[in-house]
ROMAR-718948 format. One line per field, with one value per residue: residue in three letters; y negated, z, x negated of N, C-alpha, C in turn; residue number from 1. Coordinates in steps of 0.05 Angstrom, whole numbers, plus 5000, padded with zeros to 4 digits. Atoms other than C-alpha are relative to their C-alpha. Layout:
N
code	ALA/...
nc2	Y/...
nc3	Z/...
nc1	X/...
cac2	Y/...
cac3	Z/...
cac1	X/...
cc2	Y/...
cc3	Z/...
cc1	X/...
pos	NUM/...
// end
This chain:
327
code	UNK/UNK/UNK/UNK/UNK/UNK/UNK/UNK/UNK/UNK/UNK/UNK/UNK/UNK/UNK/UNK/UNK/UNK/UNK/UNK/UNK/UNK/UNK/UNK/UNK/UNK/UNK/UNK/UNK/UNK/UNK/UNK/UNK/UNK/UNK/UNK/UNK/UNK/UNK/UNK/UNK/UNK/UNK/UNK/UNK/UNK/UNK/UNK/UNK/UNK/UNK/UNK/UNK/UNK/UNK/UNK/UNK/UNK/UNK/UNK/UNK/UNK/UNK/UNK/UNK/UNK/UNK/UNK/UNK/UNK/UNK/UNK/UNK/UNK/UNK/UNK/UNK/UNK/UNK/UNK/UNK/UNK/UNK/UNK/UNK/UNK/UNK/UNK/UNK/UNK/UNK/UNK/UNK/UNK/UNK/UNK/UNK/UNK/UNK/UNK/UNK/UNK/UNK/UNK/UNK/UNK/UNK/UNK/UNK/UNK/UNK/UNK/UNK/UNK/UNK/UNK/UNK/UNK/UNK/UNK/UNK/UNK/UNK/UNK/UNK/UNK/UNK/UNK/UNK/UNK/UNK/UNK/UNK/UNK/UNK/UNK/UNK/UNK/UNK/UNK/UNK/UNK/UNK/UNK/UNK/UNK/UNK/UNK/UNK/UNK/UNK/UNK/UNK/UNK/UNK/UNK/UNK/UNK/UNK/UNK/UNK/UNK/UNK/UNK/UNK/UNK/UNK/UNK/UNK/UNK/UNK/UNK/UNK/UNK/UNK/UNK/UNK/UNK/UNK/UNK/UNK/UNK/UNK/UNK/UNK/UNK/UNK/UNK/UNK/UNK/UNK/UNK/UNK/UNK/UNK/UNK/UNK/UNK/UNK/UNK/UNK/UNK/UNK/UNK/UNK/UNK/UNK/UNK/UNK/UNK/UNK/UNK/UNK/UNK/UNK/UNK/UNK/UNK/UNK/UNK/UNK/UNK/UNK/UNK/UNK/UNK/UNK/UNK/UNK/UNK/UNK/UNK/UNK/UNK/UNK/UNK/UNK/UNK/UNK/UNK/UNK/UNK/UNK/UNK/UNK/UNK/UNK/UNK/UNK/UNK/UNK/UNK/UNK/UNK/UNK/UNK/UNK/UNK/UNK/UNK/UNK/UNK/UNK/UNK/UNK/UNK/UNK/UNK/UNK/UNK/UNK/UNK/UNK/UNK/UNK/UNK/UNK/UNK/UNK/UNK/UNK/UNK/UNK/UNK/UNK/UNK/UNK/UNK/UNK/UNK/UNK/UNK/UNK/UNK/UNK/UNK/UNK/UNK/UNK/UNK/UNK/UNK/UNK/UNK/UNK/UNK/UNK/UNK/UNK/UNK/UNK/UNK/UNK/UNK/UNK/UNK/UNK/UNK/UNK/UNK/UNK/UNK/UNK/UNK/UNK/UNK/UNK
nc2	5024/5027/5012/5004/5022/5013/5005/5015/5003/5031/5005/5015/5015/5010/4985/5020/5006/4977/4998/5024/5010/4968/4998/5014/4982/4980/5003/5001/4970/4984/5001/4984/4973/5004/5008/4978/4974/5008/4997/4964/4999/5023/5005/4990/5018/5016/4989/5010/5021/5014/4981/5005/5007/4979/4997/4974/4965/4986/4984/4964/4994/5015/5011/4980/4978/5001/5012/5038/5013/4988/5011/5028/5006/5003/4976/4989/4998/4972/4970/5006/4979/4986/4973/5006/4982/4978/4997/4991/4965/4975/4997/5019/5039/5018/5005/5016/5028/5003/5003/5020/5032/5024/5012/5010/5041/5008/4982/5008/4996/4982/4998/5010/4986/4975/5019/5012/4981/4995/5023/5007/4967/5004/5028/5018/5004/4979/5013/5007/4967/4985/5021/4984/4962/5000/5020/4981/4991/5016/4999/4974/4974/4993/4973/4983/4990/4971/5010/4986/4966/4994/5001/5018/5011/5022/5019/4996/4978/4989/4987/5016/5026/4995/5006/5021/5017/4988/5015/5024/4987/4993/5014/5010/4993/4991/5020/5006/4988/5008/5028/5013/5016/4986/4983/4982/4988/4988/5001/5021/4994/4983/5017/5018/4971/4988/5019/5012/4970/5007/5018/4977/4993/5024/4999/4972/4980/4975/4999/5008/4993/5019/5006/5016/4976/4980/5015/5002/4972/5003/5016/4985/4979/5010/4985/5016/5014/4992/5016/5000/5019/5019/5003/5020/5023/5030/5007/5015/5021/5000/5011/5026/5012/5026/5015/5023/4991/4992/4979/4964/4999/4988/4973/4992/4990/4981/4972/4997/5000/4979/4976/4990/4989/4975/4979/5001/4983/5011/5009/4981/5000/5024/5010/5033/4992/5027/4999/4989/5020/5003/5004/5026/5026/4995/5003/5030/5011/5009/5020/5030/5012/5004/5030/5029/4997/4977/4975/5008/5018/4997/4974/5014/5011/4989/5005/5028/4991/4980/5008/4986/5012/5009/5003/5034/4992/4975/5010/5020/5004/5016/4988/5015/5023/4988/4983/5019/5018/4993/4995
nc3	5000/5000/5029/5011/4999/4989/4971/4997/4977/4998/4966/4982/4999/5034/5001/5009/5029/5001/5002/5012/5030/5013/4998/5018/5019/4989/5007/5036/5010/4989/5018/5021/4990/4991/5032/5006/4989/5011/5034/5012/4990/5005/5025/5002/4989/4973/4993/4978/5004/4983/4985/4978/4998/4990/4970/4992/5000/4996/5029/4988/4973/4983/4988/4983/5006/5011/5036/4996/4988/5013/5027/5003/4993/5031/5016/5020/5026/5010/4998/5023/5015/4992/5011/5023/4997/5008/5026/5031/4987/5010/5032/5013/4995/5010/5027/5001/4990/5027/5029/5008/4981/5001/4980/5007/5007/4981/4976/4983/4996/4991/4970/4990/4991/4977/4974/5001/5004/4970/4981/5001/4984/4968/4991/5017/4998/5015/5030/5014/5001/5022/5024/5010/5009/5018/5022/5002/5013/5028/5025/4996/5024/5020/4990/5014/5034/4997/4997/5013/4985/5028/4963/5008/4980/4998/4960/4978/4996/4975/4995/5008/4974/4982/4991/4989/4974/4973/5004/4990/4970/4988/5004/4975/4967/4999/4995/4978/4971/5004/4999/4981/4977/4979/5013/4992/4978/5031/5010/5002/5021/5017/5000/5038/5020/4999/5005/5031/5014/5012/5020/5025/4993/5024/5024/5027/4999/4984/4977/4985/4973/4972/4985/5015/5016/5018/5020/5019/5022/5038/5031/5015/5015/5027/5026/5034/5000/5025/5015/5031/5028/4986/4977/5006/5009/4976/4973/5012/4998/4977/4988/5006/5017/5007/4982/4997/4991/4973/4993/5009/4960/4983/5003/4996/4971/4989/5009/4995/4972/4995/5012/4980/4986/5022/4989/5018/5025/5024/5010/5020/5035/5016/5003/4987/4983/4991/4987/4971/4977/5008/4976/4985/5015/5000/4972/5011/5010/4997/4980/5015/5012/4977/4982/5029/5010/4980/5018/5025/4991/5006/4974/4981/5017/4990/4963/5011/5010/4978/4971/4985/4994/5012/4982/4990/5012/5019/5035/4998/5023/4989/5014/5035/4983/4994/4979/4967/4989/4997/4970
nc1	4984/5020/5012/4977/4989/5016/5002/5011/4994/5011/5003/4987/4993/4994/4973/4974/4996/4991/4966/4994/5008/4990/4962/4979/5016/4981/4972/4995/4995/4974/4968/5008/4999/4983/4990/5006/4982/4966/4989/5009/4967/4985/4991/4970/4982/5004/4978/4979/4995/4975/4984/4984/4973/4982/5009/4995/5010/5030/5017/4998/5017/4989/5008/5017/5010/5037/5004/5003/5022/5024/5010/5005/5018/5013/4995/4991/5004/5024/4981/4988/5021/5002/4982/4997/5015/4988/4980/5015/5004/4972/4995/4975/4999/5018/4999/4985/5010/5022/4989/4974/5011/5017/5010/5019/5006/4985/5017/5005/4966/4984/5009/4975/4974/4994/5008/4980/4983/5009/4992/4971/4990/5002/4992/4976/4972/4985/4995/5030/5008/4987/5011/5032/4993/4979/5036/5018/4990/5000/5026/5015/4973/5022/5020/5011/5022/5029/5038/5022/4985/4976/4970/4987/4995/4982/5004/4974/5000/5010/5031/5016/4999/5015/5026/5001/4995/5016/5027/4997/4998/5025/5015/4997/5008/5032/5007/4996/5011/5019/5010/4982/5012/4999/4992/4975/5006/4992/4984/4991/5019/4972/4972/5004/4986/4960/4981/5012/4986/4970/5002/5009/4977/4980/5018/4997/5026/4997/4988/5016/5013/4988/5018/5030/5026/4985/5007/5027/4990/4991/5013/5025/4988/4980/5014/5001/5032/5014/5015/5002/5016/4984/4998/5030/5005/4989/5025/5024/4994/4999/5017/5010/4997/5012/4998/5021/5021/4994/4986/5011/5018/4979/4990/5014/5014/4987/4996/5024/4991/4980/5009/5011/4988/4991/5018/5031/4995/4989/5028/5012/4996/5004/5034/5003/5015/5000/5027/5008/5000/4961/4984/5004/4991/4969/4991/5013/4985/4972/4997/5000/4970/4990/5002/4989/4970/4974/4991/4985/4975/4967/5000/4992/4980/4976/4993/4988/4980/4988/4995/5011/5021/5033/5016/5015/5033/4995/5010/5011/4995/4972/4981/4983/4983/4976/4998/5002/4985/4983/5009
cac2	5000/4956/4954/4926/4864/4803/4781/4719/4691/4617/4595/4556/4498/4503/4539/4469/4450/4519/4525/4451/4466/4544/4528/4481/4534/4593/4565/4545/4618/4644/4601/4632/4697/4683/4656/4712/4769/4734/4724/4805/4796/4737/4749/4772/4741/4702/4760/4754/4692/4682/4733/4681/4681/4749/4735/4786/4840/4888/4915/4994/4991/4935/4895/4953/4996/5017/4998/4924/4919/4970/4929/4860/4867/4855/4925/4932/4902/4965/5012/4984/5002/5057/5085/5066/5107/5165/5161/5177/5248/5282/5299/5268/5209/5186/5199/5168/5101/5110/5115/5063/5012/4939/4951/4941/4866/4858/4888/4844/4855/4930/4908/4855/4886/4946/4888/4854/4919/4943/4871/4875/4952/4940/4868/4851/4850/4910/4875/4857/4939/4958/4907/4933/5007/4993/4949/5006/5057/5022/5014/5090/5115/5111/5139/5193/5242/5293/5297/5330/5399/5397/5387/5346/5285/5230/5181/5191/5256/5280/5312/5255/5194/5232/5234/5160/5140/5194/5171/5102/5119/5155/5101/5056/5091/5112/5040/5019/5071/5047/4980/4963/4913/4972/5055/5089/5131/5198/5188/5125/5150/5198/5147/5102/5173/5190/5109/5105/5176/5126/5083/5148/5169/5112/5126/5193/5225/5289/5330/5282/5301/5277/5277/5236/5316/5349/5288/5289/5367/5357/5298/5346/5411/5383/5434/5374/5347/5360/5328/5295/5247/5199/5207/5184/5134/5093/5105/5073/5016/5014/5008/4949/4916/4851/4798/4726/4735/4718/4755/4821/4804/4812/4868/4895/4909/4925/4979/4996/4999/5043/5100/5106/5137/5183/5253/5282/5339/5286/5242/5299/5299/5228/5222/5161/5156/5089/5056/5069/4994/5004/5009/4954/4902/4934/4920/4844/4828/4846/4810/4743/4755/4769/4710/4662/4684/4730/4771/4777/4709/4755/4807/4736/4710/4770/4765/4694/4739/4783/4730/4764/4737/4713/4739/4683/4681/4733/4689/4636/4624/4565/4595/4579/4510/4551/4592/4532/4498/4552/4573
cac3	5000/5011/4935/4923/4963/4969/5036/5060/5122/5137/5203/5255/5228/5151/5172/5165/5100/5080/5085/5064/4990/4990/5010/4953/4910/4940/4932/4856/4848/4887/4842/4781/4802/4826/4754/4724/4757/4758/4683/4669/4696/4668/4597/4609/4629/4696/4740/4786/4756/4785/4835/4887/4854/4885/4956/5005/4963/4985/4909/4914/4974/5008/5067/5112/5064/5050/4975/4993/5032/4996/4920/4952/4968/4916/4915/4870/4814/4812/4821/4756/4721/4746/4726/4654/4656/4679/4636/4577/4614/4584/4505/4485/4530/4500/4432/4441/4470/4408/4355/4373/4431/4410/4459/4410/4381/4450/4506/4556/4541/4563/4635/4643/4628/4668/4731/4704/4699/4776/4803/4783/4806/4876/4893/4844/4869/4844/4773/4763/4784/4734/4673/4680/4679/4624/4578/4595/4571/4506/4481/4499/4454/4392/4417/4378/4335/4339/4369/4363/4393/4333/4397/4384/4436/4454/4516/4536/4548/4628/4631/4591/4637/4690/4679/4678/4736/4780/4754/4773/4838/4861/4827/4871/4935/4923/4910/4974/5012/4980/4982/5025/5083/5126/5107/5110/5161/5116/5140/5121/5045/5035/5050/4991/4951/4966/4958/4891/4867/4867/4816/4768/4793/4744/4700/4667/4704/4724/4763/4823/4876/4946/4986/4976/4965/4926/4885/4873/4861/4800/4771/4778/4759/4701/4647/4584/4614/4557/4524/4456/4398/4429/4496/4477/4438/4496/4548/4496/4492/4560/4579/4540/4512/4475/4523/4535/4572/4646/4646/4611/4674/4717/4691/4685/4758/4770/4721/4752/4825/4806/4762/4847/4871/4807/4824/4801/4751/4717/4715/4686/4622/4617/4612/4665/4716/4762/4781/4848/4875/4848/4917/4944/4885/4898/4961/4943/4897/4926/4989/4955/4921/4987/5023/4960/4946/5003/4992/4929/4925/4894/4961/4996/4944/4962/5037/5015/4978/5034/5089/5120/5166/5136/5168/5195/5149/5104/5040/5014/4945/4948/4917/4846/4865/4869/4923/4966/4959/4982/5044
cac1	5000/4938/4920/4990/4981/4944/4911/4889/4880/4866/4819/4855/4840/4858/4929/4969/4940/4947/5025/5025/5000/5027/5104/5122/5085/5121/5189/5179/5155/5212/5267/5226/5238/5307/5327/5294/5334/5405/5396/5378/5467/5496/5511/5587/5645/5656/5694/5751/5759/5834/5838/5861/5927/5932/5924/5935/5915/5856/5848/5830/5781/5792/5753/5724/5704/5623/5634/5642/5580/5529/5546/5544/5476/5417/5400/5450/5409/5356/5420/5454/5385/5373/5445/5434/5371/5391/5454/5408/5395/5466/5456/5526/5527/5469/5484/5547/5508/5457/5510/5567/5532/5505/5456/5401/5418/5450/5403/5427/5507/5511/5480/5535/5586/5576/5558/5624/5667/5630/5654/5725/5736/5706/5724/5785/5858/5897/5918/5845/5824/5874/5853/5781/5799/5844/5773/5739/5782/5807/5723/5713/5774/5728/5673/5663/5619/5560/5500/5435/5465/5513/5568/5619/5634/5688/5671/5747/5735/5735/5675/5635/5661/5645/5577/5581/5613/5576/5514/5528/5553/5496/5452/5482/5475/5404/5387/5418/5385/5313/5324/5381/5373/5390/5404/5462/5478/5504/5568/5574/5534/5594/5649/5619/5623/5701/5716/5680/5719/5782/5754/5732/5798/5838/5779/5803/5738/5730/5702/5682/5645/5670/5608/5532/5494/5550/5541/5463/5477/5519/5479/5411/5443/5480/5484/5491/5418/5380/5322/5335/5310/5369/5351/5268/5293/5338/5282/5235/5282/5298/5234/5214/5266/5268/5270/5242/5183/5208/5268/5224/5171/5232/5268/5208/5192/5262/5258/5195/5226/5289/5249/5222/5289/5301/5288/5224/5264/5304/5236/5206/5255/5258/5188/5182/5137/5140/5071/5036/5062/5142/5165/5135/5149/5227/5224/5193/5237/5296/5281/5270/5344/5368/5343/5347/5425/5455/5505/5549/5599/5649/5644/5659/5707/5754/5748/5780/5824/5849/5845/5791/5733/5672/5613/5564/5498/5522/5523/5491/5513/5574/5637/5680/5715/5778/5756/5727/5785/5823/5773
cc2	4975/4982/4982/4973/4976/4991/4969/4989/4972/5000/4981/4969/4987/5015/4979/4995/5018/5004/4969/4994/5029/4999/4984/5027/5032/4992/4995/5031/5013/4986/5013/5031/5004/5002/5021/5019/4999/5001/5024/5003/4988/4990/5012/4971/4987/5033/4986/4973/4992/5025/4984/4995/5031/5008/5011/5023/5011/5011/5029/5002/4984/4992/5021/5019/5000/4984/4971/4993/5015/4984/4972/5002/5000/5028/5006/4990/5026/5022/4995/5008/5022/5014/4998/5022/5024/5013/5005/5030/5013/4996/4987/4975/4985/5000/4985/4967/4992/4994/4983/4978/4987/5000/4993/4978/4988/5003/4994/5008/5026/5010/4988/5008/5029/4988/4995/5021/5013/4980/5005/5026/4995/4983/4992/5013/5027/4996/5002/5027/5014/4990/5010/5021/5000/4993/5022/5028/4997/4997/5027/5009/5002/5002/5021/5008/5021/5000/5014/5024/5004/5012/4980/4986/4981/4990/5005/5031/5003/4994/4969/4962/5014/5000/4978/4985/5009/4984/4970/4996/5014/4982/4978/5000/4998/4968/4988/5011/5004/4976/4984/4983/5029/5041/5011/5022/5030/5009/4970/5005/5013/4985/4990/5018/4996/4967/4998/5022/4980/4991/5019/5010/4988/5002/5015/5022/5023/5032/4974/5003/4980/4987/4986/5039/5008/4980/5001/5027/5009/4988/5024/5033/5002/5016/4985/4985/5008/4989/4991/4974/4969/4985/4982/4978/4975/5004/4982/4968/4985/4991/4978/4990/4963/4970/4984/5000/4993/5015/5030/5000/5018/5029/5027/5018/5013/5023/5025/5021/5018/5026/5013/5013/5018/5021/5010/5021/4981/4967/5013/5001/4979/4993/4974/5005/4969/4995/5004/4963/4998/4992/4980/4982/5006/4984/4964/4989/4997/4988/4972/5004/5008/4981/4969/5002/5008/5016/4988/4979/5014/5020/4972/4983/5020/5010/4971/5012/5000/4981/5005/4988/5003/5007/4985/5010/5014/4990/4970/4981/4983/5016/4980/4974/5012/5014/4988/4987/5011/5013/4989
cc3	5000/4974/4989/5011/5000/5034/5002/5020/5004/5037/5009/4983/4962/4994/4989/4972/4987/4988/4980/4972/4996/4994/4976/4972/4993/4995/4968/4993/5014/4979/4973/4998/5000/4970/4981/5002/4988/4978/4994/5004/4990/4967/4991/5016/5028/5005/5017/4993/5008/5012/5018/4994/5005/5025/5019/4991/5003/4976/5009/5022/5027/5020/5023/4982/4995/4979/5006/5012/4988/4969/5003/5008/4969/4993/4972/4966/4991/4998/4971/4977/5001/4983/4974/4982/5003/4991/4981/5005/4974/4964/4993/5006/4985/4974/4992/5008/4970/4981/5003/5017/4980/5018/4989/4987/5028/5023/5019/5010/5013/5034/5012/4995/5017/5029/5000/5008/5034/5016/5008/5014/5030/5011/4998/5022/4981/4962/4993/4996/4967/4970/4999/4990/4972/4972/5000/4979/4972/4992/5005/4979/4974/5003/4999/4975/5009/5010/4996/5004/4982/5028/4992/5029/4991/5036/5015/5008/5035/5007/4990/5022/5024/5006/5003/5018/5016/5010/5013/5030/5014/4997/5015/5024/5005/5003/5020/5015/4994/5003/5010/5018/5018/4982/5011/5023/4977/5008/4973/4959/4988/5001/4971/4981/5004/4998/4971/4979/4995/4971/4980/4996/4971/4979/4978/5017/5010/4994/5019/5018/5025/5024/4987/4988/4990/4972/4976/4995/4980/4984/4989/4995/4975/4976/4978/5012/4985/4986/4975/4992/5022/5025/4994/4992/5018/5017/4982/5004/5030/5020/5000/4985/4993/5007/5006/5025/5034/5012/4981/5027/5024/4996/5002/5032/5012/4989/5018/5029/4994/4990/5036/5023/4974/5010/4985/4977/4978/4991/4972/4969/4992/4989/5012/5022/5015/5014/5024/5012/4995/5022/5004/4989/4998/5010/5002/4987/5009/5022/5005/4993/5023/5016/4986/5002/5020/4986/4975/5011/4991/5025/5013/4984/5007/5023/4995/4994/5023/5029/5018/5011/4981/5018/4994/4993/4976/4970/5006/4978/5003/4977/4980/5018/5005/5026/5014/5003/5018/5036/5019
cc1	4983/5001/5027/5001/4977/4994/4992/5000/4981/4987/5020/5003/5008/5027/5020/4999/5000/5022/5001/5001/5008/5030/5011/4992/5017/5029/5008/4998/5029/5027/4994/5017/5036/5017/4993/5017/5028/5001/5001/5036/5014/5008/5021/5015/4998/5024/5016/5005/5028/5014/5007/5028/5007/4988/5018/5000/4974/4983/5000/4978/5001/4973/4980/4985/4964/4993/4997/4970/4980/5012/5006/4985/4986/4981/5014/4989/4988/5018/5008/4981/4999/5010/4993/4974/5002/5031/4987/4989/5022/4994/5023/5001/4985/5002/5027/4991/4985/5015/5026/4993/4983/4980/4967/4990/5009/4989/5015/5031/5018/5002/5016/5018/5009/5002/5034/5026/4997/5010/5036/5018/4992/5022/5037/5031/5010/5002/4972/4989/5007/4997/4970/4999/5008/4970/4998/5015/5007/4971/4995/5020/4982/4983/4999/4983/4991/4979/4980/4997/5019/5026/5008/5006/5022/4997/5033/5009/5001/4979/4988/5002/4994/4976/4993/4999/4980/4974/4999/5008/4974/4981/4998/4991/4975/4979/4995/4977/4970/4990/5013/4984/4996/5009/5015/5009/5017/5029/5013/4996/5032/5020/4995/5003/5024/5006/4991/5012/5032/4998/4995/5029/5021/4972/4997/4974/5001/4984/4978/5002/5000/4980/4962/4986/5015/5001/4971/5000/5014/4992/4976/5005/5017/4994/4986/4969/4979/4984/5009/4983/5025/4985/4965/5004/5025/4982/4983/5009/5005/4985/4976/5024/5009/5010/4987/4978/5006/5022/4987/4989/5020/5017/4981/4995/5030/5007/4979/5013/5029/4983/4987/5022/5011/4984/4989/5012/5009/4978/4985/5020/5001/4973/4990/4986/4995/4961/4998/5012/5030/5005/4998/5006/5026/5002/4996/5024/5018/5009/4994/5023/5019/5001/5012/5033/5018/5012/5016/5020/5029/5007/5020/5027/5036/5005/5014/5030/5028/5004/4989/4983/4974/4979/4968/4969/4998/4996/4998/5013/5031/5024/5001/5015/5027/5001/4993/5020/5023/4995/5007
pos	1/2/3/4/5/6/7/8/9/10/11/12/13/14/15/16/17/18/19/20/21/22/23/24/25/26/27/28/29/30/31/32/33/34/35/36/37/38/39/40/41/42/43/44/45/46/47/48/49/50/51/52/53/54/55/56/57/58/59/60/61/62/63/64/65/66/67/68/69/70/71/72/73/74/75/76/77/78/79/80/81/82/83/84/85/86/87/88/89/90/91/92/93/94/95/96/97/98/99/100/101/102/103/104/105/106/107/108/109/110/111/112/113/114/115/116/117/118/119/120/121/122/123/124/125/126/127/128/129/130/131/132/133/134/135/136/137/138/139/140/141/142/143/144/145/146/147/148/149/150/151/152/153/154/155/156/157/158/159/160/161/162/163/164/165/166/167/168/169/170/171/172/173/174/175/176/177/178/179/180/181/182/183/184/185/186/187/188/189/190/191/192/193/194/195/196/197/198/199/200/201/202/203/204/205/206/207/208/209/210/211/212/213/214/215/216/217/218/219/220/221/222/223/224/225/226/227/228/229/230/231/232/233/234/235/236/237/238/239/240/241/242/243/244/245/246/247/248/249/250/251/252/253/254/255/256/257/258/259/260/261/262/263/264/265/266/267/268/269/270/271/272/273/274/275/276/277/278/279/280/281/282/283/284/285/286/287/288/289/290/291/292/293/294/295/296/297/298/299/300/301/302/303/304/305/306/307/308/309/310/311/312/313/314/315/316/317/318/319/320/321/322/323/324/325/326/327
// end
């Protein structure tokens, strides 16, 4: 862990001017960084954009649940990688991503809208739940073809959303429980499993697994995990692709920092291997977009919703003018 950091250590009496010429230095790099990240998110819609006209509803999870507090943290950027990553594991999924996604004039559009589509299923108001489900559904119906197994696929298939959501669900958790503020306790791991099975639930998916290990035992026993020509050529993109040089930097490290909670079999077929300081530039990064941001404003947008207490410190980020005017 040494080689991973710098040291420096000022005598007594060169500590003030020190800080004095590091801190304005340190905070420009930190909004760099900051701006960096958020953009790798911010090339979809605005969500929840008028869920306060549906106040008093909890949406499908509501105010206590795990889900609210493990994907308003900034974990959840390296989980959202992550899943997208090992989503290119299953022979069909990925030949279905290869042969009908923009995600190669578009890189940036299949990260927001999975963020955008993850906001509105947690957070959103019932209506909003059901309007996401619904997107999602409607771009999967044509999604079909063949893939390199001469197997025929369709994304609205069961089986094939299933490997989706799971995957993202676990990618989630695993994030959390690498780079959370705090880790799960494994009840608390399986709750976020059985509340995240609602949302696959209205998703067509199936089968999903109720608990956190019966989970990572169907992603890494997955028969359709299969090497292909597909699957090499979205990790290739995946793991450079073409992006203005401080949001690549950034994505960069958080690609870096998820390939270090993939398990080492489905490593082994992706062909990915994270450097020896991943963890630590996870753990870095995502505790600059923790301190810089707090938690998610849409976590705190539908505690607004619901009428619910705000807890003190928790975010930083000022709400939509709709929702301060409504706090």
């Amino acid at each position: 862990m040494g080689a991973c950091r710098w040291f420096f250590t000022p005598g007594p009496d060169e500590e003030s001017t020190t800080l004095a010429i590091l801190t304005p230095l340190t905070h420009n790099l930190r909004d760099i960084i900051v701006s960096a990240l958020t953009g790798l998110f911010s090339h979809g819609p605005t969500p929840l954009a008028n869920t306060l006209d549906y106040c008093g509803d909890p949406g499908l999870l509501g105010p206590d649940s795990v889900s609210w507090r493990v994907l308003g943290d900034a974990s959840v950027f390296i989980g959202g990688i992550r899943a997208l990553v090992v989503q290119s594991a299953h022979a069909e999924v990925v030949a279905g991503v290869e042969d009908h996604s923009s995600y190669r004039t578009d890189p940036l559009g299949r990260l927001s809208r999975t963020s955008v589509y993850v906001t509105e299923t947690t957070y959103g108001a019932m209506p909003e739940v059901e309007a996401a489900v619904q997107v999602v559904r409607t771009a999967h119906r044509p999604v079909t073809g063949t893939s390199e197994r001469n197997l025929p696929y369709s994304a609205s298939r069961p089986e094939m959303a299933a490997w989706v959501h799971n995957v993202l669900t676990d990618s989630f958790l695993a994030a959390y429980q690498a780079f959370g503020p705090d880790r799960l306790s494994d009840l608390d791991a399986d709750l976020f499993v059985a509340e995240q099975t609602r949302i696959g639930t209205l998703l067509g998916a199936d089968p999903l697994p109720e608990t956190a290990a019966a989970l990572t035992d169907w992603i890494n026993n997955h028969p359709d995990r299969v090497a292909t020509k597909a699957q090499d050529s979205a990790i290739s993109f995946l793991r450079n692709p073409p992006l203005s040089l401080p949001i690549r930097i950034a994505y960069r490290q958080l690609f870096d920092a998820a390939l270090t909670t993939i398990p080492p079999s489905i490593k082994d077929q992706l062909g990915v291997e994270p450097s020896r300081c991943a963890r630590h530039i996870g753990n870095t990064a995502t505790g600059i977009l923790r301190r810089a941001l707090g938690a998610s404003p849409s976590w705190q947008l539908a505690l607004v919703r619901c009428d619910s207490p705000i807890p003190a410190g928790l975010f930083r980020q000022p709400l939509p003018a709709q929702g301060a005017a409504n706090s």
